[in-house]
C-alpha positions in Angstrom: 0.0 0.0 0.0 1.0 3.4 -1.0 1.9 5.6 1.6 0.8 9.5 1.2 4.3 10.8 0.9 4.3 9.3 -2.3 2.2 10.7 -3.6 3.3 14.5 -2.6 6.6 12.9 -3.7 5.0 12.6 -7.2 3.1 16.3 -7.1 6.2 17.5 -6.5 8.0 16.1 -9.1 5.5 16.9 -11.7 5.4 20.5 -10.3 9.4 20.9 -10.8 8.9 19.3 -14.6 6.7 21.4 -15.5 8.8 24.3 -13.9 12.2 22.9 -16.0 10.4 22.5 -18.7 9.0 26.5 -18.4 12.6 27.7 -17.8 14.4 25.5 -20.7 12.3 26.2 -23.1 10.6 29.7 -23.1 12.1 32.8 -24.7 10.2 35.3 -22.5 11.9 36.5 -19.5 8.9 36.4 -17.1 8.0 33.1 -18.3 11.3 31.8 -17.3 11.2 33.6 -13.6 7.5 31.8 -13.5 9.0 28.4 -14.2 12.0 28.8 -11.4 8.9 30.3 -9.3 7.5 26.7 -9.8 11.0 24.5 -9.5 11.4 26.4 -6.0 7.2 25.8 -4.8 8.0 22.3 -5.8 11.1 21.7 -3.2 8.9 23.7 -0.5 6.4 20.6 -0.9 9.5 18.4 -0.5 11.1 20.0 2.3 7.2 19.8 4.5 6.0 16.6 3.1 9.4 15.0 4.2 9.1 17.2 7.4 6.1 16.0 8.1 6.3 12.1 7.1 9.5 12.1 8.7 10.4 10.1 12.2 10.2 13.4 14.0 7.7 15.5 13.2 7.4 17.6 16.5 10.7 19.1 15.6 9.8 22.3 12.8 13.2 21.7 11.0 11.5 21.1 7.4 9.0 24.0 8.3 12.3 26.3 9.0 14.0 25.3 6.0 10.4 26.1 4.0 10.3 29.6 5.2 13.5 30.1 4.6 13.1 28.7 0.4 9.8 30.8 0.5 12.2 34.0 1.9 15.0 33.2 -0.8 12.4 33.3 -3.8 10.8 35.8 -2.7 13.9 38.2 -2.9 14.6 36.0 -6.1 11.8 37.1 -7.6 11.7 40.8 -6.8 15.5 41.1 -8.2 14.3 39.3 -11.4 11.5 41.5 -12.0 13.7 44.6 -11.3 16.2 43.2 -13.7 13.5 42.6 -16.2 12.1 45.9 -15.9 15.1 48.0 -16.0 16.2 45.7 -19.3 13.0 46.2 -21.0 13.4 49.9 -20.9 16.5 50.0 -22.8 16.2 46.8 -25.0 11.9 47.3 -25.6 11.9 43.7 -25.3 11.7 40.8 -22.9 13.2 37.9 -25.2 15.7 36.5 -24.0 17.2 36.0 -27.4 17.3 39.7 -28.4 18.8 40.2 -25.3 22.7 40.7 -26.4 23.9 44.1 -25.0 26.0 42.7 -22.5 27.6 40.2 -25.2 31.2 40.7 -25.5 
């Protein structure tokens, strides 16, 4: 019989493929920070469902290390956008492709 950490085990992994998949193969900028958005969400559920289904659950160490991913992509994400942002003001574009100023 299956036990339910398998099966977040599986949500999870699904969630980071689709999230690889996002960042490999999309030429948008945003898209790409929405697809590491959703490889990082999908190592959260890791971190709490082995947290939880561990043999000590009483101790909050997966919770910690949660808050902590949550804290990193958060600041992740606002330096992305900001980098975005200040990029597509002087290159009017968000493809990653065009995206060759800094090319030596």
């Amino acid at each position: 019989m299956a036990t339910p950490l398998i099966g977040y085990l599986l949500v999870a992994a699904l969630i980071f493929a689709i999230g690889l998949a996002g960042a490999l193969t999309r030429r948008n900028a945003i898209l790409v920070l929405i697809g590491i958005e959703l490889m990082l969400n999908a190592a959260n559920l890791n971190l709490i469902a082995f947290w939880r289904y561990g043999p000590h659950p009483e101790v909050l160490t997966g919770m910690m290390f949660a808050i902590f991913s949550i804290a990193v992509a958060a600041a992740e994400a606002a330096v992305g956008l900001g980098l975005v942002i200040s990029i597509y003001r002087h290159a009017k574009t968000t493809d990653l492709d065009q995206m060759n100023r800094m090319k030596g």
